[in-house]
N, CA, C and O of each residue as an XYZ file, in Angstrom:
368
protein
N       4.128    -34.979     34.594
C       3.359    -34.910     33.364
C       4.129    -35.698     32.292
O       5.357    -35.606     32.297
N       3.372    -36.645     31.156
C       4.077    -37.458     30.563
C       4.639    -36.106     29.109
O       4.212    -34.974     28.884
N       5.788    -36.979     28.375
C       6.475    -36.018     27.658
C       5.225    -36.730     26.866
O       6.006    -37.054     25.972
N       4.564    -37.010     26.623
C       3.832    -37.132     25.096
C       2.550    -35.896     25.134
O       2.081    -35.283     24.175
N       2.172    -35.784     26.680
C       1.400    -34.754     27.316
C       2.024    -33.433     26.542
O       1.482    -32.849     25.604
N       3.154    -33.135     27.089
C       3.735    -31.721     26.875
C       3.441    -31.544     25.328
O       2.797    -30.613     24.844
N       4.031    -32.610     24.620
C       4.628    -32.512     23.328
C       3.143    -32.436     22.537
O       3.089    -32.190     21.332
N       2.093    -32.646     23.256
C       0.547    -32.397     22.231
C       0.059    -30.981     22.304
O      -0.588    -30.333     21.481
N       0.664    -30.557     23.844
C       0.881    -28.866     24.287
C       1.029    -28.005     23.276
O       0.360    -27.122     22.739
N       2.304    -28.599     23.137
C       3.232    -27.387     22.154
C       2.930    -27.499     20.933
O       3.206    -26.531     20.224
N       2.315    -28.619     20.333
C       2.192    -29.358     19.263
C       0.683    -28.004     18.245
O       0.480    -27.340     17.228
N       0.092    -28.430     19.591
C      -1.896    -27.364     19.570
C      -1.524    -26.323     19.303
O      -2.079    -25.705     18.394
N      -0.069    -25.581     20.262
C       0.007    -24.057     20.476
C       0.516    -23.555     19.330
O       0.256    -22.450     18.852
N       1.379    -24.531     18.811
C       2.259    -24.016     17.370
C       1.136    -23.943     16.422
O       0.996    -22.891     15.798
N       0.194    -25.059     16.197
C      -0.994    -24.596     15.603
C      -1.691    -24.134     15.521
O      -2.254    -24.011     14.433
N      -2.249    -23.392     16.977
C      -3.014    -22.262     16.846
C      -2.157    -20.977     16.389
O      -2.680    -20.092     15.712
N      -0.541    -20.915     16.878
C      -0.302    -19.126     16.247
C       0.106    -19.276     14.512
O       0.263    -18.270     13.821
N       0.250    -20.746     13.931
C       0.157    -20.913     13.083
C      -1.337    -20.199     12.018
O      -1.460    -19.398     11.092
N      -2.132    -20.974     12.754
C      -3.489    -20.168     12.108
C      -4.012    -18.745     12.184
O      -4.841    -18.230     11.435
N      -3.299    -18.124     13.362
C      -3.452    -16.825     13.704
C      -2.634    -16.162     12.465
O      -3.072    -15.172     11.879
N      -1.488    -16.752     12.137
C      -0.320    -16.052     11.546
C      -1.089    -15.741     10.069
O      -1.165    -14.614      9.579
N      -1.841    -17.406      9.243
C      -1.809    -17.351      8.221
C      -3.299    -16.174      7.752
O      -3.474    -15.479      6.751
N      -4.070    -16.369      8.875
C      -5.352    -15.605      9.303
C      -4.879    -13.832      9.062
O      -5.493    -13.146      8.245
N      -3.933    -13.363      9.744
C      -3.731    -12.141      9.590
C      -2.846    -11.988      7.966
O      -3.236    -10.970      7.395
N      -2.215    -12.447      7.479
C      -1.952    -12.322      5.902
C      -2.539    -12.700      4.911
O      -2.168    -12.408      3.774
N      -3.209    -13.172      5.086
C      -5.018    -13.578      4.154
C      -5.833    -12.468      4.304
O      -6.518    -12.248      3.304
N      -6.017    -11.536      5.415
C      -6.570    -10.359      5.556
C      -6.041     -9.548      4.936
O      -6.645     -8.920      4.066
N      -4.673     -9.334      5.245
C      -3.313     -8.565      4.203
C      -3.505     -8.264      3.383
O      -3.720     -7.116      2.993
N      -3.477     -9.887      2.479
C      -3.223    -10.289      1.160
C      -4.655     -9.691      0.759
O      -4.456     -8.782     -0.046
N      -5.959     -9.846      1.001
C      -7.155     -8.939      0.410
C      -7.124     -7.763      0.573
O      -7.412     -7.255     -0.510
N      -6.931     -6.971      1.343
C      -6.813     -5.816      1.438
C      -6.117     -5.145      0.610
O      -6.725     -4.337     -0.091
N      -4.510     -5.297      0.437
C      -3.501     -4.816     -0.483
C      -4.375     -5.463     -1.978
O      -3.999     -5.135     -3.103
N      -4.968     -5.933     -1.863
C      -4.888     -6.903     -3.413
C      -6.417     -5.958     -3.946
O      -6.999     -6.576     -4.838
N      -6.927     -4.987     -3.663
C      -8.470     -3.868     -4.065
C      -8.049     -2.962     -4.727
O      -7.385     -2.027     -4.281
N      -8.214     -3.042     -5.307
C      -8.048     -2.022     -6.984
C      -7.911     -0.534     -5.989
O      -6.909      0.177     -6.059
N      -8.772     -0.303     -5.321
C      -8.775      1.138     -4.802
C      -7.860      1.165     -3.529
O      -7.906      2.184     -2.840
N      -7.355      0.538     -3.299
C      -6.595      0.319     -2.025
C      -5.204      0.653     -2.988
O      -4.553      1.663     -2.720
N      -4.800     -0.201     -4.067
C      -3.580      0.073     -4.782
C      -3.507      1.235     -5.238
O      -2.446      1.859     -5.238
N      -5.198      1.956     -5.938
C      -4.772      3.122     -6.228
C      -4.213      3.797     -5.217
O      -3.110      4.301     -5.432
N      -4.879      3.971     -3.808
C      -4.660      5.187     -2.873
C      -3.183      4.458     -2.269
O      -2.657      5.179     -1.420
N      -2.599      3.466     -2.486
C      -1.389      3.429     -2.378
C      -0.537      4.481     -3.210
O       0.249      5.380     -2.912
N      -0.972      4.040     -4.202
C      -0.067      5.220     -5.715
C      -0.038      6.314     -5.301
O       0.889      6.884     -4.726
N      -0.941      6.647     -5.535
C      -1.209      8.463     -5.434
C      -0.351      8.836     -3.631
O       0.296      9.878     -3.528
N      -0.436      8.181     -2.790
C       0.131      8.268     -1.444
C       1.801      8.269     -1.904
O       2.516      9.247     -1.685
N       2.185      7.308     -2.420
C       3.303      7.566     -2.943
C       4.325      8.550     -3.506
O       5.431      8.944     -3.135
N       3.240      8.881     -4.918
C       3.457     10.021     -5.851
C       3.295     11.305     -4.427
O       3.906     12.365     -4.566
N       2.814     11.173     -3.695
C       2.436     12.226     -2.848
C       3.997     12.597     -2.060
O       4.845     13.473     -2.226
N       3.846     11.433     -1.143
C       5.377     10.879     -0.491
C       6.942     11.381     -1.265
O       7.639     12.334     -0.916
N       7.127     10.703     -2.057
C       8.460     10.282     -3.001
C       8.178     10.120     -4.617
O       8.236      9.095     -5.296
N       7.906     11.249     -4.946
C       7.235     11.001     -6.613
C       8.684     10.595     -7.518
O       8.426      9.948     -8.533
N       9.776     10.811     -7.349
C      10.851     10.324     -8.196
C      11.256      8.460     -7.770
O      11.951      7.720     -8.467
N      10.526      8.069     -6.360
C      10.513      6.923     -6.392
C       9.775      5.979     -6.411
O       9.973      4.766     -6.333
N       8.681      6.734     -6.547
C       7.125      6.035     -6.819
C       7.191      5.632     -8.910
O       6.604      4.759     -9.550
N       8.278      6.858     -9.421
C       8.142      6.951    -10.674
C       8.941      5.855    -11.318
O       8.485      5.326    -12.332
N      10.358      5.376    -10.707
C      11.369      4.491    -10.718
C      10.721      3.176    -10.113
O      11.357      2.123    -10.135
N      10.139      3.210     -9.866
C       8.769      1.464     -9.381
C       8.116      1.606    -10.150
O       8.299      0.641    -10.892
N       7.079      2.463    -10.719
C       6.547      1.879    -11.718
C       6.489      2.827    -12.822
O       5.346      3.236    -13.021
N       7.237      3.222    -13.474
C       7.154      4.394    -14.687
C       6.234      4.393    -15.383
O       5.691      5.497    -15.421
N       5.422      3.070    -16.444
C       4.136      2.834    -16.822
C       2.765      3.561    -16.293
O       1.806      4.087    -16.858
N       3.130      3.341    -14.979
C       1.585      3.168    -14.572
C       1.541      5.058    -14.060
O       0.586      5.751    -14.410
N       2.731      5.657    -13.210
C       3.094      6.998    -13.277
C       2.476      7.811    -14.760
O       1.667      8.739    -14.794
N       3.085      7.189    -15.809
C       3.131      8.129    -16.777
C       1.629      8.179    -17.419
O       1.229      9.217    -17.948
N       0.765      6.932    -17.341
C      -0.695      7.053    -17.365
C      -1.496      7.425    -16.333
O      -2.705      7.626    -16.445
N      -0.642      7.557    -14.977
C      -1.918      8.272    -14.106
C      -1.459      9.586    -14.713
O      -2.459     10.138    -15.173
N      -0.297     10.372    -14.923
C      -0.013     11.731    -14.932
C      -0.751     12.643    -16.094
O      -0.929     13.861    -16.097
N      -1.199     11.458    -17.278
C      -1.696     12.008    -18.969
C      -3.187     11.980    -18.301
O      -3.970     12.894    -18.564
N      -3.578     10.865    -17.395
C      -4.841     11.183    -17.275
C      -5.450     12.333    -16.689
O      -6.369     13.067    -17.050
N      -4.437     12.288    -15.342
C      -4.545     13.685    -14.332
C      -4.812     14.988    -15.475
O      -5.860     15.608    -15.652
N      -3.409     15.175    -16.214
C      -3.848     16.594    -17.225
C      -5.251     16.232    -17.864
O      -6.158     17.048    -17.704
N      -5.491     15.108    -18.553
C      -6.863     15.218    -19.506
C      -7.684     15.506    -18.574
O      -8.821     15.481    -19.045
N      -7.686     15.874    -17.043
C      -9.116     16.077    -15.989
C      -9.913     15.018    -15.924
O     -11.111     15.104    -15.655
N      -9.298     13.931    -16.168
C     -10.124     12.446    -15.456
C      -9.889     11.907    -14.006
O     -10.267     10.820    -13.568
N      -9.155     12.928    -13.317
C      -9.437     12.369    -12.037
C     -10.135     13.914    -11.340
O     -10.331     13.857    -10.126
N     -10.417     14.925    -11.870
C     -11.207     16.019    -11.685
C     -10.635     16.653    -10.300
O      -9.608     17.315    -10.450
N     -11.064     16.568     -9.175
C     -10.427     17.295     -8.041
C      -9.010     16.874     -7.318
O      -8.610     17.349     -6.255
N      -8.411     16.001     -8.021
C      -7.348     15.318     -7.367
C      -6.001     16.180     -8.670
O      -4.927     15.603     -8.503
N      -5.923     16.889     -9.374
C      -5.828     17.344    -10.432
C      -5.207     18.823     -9.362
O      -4.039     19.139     -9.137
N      -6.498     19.490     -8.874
C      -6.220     20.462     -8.206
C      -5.288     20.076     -6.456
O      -4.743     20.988     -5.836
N      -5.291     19.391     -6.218
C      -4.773     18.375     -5.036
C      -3.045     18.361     -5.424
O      -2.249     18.466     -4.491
N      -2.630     18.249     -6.597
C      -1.582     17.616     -7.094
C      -0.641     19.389     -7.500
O       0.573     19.575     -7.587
N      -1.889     20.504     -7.680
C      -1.491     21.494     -8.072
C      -0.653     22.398     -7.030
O       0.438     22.948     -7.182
N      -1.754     22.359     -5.627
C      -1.436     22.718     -4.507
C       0.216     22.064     -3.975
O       1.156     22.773     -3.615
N       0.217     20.889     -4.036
C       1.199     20.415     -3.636
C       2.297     20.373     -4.036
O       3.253     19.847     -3.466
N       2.291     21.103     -5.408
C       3.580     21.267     -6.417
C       3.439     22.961     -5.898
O       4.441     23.201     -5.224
N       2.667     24.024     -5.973
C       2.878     25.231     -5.348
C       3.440     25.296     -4.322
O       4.185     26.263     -4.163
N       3.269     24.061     -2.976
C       3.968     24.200     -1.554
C       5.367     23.505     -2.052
O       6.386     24.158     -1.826
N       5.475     22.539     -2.555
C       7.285     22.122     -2.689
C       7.859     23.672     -3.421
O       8.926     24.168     -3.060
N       7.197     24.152     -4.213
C       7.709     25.197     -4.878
C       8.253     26.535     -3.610
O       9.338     27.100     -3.472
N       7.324     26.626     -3.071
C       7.683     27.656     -1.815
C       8.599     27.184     -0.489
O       9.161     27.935      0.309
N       8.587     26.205     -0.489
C       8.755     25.537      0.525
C      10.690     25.603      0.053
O      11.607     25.540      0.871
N      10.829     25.741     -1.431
C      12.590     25.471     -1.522
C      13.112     27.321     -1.403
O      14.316     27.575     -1.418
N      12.159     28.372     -1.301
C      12.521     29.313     -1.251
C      12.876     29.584     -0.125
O      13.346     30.695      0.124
């Protein structure tokens, strides 16, 4: 087989996982990038590691937390209540 043969081989193949590659982080990149996708990142966070969700973004923490009390996120309010009652029991 001539080397110019091979070398159009490898040449196609690098370009196709090339396009595969940029194909799956373009999907990524929209997904992460939806307003509601970032929220339910946050709140997953605050859920997770709330002293390090708070140290990433303190701003945006300290306006979800004023909103949570004013009852603008309504059942997620009671969600946040529960879960501060179980860390609470949970250190006894």
């Amino acid at each position: 087989m001539p080397k110019a043969f091979c070398a159009c081989i490898r040449l196609k193949s690098a370009q196709k996982k090339q396009a595969r590659i940029s194909a799956r982080m373009n999907r990524l990149n929209k997904y992460y990038a939806k307003p509601t996708e970032l929220f339910a990142r946050f709140v997953e966070g605050l859920y997770i590691d709330e002293a390090r969700t708070q140290a990433c973004a303190p701003h945006a923490t300290q306006r979800f937390l004023e909103l949570l009390e004013s009852g603008y996120y309504l059942e997620l309010k009671h969600v946040f209540e529960i879960l501060q009652n179980k860390n609470i029991l949970a250190t006894f």
